[in-house]
PDB file of N, CA, C and O in Angstrom:
ATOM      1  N   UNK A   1    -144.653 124.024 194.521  1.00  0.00           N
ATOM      2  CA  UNK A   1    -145.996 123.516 194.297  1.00  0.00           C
ATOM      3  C   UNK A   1    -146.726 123.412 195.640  1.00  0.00           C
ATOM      4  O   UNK A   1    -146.164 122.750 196.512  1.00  0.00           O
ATOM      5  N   UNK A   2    -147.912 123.986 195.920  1.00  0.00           N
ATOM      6  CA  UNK A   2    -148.515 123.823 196.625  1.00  0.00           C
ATOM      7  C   UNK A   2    -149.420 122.913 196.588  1.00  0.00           C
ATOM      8  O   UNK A   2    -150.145 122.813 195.599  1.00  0.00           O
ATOM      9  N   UNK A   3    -149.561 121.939 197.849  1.00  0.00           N
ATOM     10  CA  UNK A   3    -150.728 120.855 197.826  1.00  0.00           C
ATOM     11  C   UNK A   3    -152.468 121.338 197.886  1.00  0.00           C
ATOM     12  O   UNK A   3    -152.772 122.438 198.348  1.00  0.00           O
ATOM     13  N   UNK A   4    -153.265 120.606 197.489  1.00  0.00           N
ATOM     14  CA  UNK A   4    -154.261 121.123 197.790  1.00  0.00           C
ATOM     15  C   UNK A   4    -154.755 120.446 199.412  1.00  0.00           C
ATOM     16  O   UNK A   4    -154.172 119.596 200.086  1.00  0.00           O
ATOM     17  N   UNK A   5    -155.931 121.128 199.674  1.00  0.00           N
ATOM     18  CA  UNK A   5    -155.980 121.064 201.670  1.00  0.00           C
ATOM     19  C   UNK A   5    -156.609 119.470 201.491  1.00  0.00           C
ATOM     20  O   UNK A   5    -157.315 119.242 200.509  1.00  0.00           O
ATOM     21  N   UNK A   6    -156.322 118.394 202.473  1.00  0.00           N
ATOM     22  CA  UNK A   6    -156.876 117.426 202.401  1.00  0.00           C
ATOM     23  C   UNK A   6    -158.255 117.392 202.522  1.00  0.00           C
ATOM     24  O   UNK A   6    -158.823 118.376 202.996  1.00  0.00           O
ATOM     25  N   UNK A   7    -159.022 116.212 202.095  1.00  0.00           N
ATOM     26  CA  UNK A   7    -160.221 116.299 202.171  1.00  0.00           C
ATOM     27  C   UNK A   7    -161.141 115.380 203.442  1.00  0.00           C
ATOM     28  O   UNK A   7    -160.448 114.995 204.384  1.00  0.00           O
ATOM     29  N   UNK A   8    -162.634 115.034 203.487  1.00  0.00           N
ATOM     30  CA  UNK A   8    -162.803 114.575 204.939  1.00  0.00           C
ATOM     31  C   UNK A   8    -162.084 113.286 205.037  1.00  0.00           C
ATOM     32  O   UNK A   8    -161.466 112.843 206.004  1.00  0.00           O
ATOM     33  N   UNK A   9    -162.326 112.604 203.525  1.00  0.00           N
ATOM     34  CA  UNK A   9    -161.459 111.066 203.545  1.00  0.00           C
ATOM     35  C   UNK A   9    -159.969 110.743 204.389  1.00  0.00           C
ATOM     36  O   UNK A   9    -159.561 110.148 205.386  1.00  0.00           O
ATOM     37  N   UNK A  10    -159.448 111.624 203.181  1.00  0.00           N
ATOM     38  CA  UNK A  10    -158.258 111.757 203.896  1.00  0.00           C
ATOM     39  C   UNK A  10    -157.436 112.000 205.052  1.00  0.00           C
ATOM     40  O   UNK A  10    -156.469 111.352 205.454  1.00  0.00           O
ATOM     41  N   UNK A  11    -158.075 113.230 205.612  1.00  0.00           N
ATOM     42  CA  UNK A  11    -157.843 113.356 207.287  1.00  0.00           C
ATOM     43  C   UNK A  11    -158.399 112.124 207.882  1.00  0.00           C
ATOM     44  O   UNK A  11    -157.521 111.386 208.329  1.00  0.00           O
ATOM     45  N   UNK A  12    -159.765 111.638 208.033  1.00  0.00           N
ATOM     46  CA  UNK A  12    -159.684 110.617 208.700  1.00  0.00           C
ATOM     47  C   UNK A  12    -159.164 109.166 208.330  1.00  0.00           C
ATOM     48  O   UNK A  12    -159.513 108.164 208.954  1.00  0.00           O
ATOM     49  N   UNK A  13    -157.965 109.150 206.846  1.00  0.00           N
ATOM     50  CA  UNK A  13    -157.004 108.101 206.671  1.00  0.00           C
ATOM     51  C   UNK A  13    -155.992 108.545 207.867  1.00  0.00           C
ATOM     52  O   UNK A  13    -155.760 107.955 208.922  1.00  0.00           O
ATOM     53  N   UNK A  14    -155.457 109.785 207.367  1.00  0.00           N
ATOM     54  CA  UNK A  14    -154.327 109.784 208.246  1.00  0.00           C
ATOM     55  C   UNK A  14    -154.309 110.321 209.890  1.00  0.00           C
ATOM     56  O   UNK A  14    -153.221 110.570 210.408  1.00  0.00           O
ATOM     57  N   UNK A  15    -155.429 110.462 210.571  1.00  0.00           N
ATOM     58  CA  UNK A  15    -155.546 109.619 212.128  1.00  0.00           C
ATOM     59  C   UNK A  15    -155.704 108.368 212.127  1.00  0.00           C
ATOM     60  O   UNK A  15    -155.198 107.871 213.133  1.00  0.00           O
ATOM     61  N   UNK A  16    -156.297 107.449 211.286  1.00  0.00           N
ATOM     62  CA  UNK A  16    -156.073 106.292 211.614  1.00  0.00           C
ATOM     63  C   UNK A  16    -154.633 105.427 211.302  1.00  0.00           C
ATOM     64  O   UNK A  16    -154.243 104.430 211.910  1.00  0.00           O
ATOM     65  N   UNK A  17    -153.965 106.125 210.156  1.00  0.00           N
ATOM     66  CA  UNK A  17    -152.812 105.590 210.163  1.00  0.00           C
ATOM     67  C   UNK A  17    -151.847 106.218 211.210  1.00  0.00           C
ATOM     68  O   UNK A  17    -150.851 105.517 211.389  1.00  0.00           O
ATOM     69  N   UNK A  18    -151.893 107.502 212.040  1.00  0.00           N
ATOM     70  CA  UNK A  18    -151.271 107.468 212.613  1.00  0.00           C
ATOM     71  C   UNK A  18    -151.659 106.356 214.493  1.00  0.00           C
ATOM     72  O   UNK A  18    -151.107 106.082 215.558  1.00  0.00           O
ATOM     73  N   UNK A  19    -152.700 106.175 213.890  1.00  0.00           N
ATOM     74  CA  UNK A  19    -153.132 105.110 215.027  1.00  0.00           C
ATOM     75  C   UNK A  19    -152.853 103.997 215.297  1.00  0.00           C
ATOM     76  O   UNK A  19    -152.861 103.406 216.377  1.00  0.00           O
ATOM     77  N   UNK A  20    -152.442 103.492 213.698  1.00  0.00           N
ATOM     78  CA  UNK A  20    -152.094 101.690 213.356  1.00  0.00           C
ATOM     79  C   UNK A  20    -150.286 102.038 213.548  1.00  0.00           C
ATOM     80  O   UNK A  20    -149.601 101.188 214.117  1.00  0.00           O
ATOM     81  N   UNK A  21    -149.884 102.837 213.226  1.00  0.00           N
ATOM     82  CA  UNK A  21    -148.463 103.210 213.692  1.00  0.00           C
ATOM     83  C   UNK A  21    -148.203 103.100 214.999  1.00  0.00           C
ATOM     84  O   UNK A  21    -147.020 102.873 215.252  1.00  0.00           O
ATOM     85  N   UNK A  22    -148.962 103.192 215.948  1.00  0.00           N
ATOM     86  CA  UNK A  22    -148.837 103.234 217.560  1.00  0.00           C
ATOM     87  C   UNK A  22    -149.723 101.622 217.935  1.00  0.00           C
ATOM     88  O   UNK A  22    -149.772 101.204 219.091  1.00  0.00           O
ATOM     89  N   UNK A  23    -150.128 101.147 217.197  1.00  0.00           N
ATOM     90  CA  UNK A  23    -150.566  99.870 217.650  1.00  0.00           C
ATOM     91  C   UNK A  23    -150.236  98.694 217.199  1.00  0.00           C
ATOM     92  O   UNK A  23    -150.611  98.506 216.042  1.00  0.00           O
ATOM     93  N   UNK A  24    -149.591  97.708 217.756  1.00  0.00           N
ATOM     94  CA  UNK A  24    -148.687  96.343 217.502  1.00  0.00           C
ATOM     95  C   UNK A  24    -149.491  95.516 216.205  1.00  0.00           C
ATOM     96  O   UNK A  24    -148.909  95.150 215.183  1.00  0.00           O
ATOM     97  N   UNK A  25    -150.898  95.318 216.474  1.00  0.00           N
ATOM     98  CA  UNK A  25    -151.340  94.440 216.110  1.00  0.00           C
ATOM     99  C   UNK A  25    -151.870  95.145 214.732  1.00  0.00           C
ATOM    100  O   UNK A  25    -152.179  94.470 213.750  1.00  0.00           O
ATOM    101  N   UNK A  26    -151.930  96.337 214.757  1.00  0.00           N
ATOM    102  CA  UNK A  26    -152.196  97.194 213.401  1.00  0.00           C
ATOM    103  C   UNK A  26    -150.740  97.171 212.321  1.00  0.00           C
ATOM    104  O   UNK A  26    -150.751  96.907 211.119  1.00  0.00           O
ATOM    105  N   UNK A  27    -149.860  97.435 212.942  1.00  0.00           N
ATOM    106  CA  UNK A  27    -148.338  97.004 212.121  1.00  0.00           C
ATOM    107  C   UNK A  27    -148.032  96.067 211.128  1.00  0.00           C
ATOM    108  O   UNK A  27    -147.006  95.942 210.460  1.00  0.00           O
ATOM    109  N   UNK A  28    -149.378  95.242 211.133  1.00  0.00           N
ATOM    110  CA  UNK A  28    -148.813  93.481 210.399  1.00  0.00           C
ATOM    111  C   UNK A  28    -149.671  94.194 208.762  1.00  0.00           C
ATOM    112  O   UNK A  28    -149.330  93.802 207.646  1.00  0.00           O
ATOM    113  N   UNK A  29    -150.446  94.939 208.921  1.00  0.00           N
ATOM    114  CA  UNK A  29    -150.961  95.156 207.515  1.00  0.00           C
ATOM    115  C   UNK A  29    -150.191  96.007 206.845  1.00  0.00           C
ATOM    116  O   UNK A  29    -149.799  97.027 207.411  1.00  0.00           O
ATOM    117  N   UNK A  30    -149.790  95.685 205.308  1.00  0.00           N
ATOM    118  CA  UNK A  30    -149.517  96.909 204.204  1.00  0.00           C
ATOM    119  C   UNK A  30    -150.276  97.867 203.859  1.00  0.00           C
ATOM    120  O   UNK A  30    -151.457  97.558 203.707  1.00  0.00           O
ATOM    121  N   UNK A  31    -149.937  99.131 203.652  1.00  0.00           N
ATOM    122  CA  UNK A  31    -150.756 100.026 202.908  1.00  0.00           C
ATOM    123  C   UNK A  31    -151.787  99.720 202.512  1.00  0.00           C
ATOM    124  O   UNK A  31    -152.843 100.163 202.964  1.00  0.00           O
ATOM    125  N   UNK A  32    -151.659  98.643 201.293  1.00  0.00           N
ATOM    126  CA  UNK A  32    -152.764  98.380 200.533  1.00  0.00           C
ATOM    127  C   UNK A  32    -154.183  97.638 201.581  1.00  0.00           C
ATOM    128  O   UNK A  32    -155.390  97.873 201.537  1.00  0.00           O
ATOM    129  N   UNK A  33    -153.665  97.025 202.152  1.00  0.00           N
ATOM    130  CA  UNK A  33    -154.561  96.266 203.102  1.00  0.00           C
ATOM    131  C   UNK A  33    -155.484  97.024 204.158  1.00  0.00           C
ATOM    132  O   UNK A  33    -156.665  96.923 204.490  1.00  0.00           O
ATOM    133  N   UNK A  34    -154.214  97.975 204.605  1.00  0.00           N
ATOM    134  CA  UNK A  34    -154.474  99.275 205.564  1.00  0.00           C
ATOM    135  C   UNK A  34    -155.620 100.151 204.681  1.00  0.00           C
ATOM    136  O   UNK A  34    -156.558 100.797 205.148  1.00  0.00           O
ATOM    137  N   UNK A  35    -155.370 100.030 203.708  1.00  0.00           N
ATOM    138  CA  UNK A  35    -156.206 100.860 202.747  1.00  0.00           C
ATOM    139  C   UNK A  35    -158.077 100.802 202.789  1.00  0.00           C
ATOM    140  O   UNK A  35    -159.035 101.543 203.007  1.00  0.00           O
ATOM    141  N   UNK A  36    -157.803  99.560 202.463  1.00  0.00           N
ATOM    142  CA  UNK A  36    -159.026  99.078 201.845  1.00  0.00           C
ATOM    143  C   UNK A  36    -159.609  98.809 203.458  1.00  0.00           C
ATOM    144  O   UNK A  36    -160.824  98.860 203.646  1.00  0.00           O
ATOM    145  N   UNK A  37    -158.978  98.616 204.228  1.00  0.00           N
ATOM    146  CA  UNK A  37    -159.959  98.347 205.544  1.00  0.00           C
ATOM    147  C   UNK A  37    -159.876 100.018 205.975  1.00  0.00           C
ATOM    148  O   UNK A  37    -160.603  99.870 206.958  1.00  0.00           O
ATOM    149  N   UNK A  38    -159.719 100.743 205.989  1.00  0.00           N
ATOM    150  CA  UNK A  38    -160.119 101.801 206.270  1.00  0.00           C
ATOM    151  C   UNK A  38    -161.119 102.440 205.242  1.00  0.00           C
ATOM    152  O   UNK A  38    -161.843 103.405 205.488  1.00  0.00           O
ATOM    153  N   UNK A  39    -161.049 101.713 203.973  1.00  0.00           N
ATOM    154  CA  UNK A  39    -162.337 102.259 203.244  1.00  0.00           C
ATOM    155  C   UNK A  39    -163.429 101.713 203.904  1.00  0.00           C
ATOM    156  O   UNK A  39    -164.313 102.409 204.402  1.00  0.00           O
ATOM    157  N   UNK A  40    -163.411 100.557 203.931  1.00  0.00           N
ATOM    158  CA  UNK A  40    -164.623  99.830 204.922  1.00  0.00           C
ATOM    159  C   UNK A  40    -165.177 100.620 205.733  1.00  0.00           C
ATOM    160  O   UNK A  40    -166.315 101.071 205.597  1.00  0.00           O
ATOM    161  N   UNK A  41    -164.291 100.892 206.799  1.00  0.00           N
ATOM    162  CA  UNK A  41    -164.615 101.706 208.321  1.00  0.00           C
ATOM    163  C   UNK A  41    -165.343 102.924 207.959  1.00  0.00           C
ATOM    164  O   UNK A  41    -166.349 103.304 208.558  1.00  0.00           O
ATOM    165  N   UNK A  42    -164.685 103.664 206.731  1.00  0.00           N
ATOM    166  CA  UNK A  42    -165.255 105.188 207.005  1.00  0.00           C
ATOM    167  C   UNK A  42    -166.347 104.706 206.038  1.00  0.00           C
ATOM    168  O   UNK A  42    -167.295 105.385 206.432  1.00  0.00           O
ATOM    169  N   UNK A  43    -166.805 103.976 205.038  1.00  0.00           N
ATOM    170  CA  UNK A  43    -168.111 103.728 204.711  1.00  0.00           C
ATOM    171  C   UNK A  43    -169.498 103.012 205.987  1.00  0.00           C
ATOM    172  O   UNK A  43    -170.725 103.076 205.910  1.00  0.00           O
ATOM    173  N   UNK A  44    -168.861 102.567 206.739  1.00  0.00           N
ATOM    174  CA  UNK A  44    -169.305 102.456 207.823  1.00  0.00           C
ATOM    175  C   UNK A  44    -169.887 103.135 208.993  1.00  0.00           C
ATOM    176  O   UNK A  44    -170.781 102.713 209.726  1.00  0.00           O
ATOM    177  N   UNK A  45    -169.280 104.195 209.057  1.00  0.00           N
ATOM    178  CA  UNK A  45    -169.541 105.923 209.690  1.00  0.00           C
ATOM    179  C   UNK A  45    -170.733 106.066 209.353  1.00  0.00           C
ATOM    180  O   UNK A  45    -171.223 105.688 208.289  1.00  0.00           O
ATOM    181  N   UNK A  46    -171.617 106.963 210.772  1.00  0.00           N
ATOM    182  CA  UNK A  46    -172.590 107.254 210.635  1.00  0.00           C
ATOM    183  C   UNK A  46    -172.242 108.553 210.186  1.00  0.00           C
ATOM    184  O   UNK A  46    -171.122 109.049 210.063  1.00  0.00           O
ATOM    185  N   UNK A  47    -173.787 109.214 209.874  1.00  0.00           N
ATOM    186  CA  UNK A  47    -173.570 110.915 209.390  1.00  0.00           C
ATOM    187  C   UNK A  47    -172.930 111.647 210.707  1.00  0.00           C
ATOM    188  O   UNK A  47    -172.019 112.458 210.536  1.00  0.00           O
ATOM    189  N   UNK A  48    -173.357 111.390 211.870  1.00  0.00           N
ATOM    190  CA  UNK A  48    -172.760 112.286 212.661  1.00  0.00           C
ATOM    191  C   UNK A  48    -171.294 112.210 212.695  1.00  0.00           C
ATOM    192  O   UNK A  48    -170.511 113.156 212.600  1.00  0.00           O
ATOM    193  N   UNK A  49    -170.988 110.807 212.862  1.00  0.00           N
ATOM    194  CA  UNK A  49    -169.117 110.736 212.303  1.00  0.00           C
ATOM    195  C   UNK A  49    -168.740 111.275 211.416  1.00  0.00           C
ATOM    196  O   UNK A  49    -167.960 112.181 211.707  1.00  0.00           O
ATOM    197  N   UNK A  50    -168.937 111.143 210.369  1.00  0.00           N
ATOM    198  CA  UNK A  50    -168.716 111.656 209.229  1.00  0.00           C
ATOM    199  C   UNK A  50    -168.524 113.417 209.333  1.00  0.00           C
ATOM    200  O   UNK A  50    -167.524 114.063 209.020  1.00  0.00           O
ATOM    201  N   UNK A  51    -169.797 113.914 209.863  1.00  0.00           N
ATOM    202  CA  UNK A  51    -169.915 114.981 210.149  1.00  0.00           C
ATOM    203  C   UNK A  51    -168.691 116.030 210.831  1.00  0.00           C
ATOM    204  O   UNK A  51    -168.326 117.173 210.557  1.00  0.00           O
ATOM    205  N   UNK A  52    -168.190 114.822 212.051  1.00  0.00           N
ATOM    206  CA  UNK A  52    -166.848 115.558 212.568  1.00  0.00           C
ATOM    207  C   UNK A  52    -166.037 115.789 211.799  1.00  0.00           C
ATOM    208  O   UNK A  52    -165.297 116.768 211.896  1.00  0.00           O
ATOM    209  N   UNK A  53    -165.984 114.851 210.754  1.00  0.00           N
ATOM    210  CA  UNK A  53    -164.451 115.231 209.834  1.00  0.00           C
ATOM    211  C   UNK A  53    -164.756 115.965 208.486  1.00  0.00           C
ATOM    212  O   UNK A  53    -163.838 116.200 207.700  1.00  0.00           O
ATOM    213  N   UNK A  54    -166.343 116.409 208.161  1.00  0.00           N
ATOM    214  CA  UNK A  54    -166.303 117.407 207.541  1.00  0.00           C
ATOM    215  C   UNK A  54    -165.964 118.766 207.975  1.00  0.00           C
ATOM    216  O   UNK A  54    -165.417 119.569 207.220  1.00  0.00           O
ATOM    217  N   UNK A  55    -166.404 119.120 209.627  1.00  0.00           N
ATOM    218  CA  UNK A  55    -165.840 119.972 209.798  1.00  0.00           C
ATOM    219  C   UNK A  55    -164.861 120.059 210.252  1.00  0.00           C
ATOM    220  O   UNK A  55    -164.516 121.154 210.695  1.00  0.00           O
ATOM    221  N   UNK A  56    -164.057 119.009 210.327  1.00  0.00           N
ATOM    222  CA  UNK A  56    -162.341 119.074 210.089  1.00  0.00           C
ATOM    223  C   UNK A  56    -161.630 119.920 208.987  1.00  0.00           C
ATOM    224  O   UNK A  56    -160.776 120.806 208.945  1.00  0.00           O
ATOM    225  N   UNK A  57    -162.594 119.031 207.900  1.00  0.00           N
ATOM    226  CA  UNK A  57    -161.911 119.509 206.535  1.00  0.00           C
ATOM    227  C   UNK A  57    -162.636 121.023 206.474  1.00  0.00           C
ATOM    228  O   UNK A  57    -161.795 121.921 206.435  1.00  0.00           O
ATOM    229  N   UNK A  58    -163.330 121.253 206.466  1.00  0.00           N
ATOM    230  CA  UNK A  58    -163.967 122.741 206.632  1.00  0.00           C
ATOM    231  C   UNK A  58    -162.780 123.709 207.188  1.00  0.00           C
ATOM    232  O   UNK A  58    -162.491 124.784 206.661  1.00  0.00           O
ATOM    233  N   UNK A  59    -162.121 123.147 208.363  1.00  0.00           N
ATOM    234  CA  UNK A  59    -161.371 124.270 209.111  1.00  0.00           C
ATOM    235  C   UNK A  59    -159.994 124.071 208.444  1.00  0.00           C
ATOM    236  O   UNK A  59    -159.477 125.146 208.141  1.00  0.00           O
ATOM    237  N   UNK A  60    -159.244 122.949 208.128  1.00  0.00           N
ATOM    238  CA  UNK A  60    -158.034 122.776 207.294  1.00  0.00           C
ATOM    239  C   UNK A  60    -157.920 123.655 206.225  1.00  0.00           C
ATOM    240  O   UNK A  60    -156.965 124.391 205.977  1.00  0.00           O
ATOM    241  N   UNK A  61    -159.428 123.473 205.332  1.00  0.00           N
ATOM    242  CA  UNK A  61    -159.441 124.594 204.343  1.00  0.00           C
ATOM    243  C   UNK A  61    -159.492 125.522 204.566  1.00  0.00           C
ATOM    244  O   UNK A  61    -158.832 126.235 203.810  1.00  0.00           O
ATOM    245  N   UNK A  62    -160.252 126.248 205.695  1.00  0.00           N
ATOM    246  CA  UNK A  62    -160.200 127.665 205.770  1.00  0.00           C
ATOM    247  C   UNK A  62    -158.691 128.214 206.101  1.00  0.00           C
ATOM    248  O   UNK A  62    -158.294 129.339 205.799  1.00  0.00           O
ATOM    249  N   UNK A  63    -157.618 126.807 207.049  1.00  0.00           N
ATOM    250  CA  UNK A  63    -156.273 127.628 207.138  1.00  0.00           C
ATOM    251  C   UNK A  63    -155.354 127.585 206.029  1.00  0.00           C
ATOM    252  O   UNK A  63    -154.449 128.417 205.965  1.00  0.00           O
ATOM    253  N   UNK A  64    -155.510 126.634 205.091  1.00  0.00           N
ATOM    254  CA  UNK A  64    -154.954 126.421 203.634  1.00  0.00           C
ATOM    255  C   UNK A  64    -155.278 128.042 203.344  1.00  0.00           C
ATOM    256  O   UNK A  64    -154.414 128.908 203.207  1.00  0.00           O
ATOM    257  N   UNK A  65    -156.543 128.217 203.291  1.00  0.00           N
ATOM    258  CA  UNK A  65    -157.138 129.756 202.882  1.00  0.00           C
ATOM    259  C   UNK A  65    -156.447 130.880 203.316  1.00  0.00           C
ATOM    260  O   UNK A  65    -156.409 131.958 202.723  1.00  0.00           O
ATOM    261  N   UNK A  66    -155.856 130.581 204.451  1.00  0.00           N
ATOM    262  CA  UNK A  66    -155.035 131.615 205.061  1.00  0.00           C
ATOM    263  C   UNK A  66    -153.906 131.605 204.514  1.00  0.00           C
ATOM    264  O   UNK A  66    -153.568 132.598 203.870  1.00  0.00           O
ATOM    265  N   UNK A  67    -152.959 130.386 204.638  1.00  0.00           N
ATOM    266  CA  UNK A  67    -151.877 130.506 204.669  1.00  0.00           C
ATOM    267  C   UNK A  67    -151.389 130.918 203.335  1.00  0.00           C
ATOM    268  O   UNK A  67    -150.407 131.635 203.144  1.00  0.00           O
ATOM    269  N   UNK A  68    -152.454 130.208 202.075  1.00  0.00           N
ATOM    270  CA  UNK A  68    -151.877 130.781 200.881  1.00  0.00           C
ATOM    271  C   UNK A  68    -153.059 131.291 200.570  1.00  0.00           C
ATOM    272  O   UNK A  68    -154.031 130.579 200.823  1.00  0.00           O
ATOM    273  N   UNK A  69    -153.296 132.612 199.960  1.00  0.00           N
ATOM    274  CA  UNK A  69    -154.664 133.570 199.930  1.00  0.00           C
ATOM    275  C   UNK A  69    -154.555 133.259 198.270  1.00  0.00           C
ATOM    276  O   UNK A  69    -155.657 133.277 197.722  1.00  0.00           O
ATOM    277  N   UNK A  70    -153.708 133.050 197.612  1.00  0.00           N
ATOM    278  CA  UNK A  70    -153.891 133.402 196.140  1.00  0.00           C
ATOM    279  C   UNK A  70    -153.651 132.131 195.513  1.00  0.00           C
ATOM    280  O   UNK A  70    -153.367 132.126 194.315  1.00  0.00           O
ATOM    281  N   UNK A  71    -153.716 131.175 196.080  1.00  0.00           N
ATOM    282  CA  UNK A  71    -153.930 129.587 195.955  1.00  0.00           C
ATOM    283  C   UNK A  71    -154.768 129.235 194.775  1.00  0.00           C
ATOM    284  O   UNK A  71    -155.796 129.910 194.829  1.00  0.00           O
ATOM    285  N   UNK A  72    -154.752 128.400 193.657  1.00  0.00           N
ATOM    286  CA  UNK A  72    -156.140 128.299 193.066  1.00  0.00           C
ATOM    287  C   UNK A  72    -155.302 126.525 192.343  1.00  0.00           C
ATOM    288  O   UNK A  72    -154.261 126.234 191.753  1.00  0.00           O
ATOM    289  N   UNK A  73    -156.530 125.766 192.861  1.00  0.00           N
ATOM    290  CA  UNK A  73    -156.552 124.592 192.216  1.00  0.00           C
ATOM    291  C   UNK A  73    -156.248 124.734 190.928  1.00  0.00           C
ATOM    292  O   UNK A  73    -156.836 125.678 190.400  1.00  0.00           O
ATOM    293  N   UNK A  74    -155.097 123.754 189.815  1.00  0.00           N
ATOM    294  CA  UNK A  74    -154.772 123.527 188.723  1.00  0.00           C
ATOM    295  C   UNK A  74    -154.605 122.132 188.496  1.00  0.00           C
ATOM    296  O   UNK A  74    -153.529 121.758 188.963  1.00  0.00           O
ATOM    297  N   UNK A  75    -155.322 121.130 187.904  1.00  0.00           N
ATOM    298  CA  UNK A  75    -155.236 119.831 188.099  1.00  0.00           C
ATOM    299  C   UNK A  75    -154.218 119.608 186.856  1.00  0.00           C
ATOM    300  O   UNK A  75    -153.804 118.479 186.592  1.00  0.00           O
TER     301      UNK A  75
END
């Protein structure tokens, strides 16, 4: 099974979780907690922020695109 390519949300969940992983005082929250304050943050993002991690996800997809050419979403 192939995953589908993450989206802008998601990439910028997982830099920040790999951020709270490297920081002491980020460690004390659960997932769920971790969660919901990172929904906060990226609703918080201006368009130009935002903007970087669309074209994050822009380029993830285009190498998803590569790597599997005959790929097709099946929910």
């Amino acid at each position: 099974h192939i995953k589908r390519p993450s989206n802008n949300f998601i990439l910028f969940r997982k830099i920040a979780h790999d951020q709270k992983n490297q920081t002491p005082a980020l460690s004390d929250y659960n997932e769920r907690q971790f969660s919901q304050i990172i929904g906060k943050i990226w609703k918080g993002l201006s368009q130009g922020e935002r903007e970087e991690y669309k074209q994050l996800g822009k380029e993830v997809a285009e190498m998803h695109k590569k790597m599997f050419p005959k790929y097709k979403y099946q929910p």
